[in-house]
C-alpha positions in Angstrom: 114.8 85.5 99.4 112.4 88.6 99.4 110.8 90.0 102.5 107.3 89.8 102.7 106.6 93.4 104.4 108.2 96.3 104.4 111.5 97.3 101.6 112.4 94.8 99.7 115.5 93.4 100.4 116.9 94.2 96.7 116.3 97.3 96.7 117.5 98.0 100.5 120.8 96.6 99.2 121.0 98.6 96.2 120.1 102.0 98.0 123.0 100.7 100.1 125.7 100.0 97.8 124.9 103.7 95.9 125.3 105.4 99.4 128.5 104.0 99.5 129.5 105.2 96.0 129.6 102.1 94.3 129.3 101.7 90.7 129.8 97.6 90.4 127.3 95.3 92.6 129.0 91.6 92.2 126.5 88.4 92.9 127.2 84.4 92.5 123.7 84.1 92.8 121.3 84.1 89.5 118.8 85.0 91.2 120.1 87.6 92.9 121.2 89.0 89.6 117.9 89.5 88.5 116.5 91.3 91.8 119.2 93.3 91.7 119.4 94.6 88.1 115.3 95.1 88.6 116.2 97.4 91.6 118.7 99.2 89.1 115.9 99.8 87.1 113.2 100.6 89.6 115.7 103.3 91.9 116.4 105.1 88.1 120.6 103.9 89.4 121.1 101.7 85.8 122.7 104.5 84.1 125.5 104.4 86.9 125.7 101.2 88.7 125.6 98.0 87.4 125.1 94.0 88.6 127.9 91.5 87.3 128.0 87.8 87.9 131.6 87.1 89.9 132.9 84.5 86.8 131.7 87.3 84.0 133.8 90.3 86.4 136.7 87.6 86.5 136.8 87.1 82.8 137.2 91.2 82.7 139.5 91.8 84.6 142.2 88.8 82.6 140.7 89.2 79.2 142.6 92.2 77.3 140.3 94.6 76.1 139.2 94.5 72.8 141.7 95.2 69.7 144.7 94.8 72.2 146.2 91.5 72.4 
């Protein structure tokens, strides 16, 4: 859950997973989701990173890309 003082926890994680050069952040958790795509928002980081529920970057990586079968 959220912190009630000081950085939010989202966004803490987000700065994080930028420093580290990330461009995929992958959560189980719906709510996570959404904090963390807010955060994308907030930190101006949505035109580089993104959040992807596990089962949808699962269903990526087997399904062929589109027009290839």
């Amino acid at each position: 859950m959220d912190l009630k003082r000081g950085e939010r926890i989202n966004n803490l994680r987000v700065k994080q997973a930028h420093a580290a050069g990330a461009d995929t952040i992958a959560t189980g958790c719906a709510y996570c989701l959404h904090m963390l795509q807010d955060s994308l928002k907030l930190l101006n980081y949505d035109d580089t990173m993104r959040v992807v529920d596990i089962a949808s970057l699962v269903a990526e990586s087997i399904e062929p890309p589109a027009g290839k079968k």
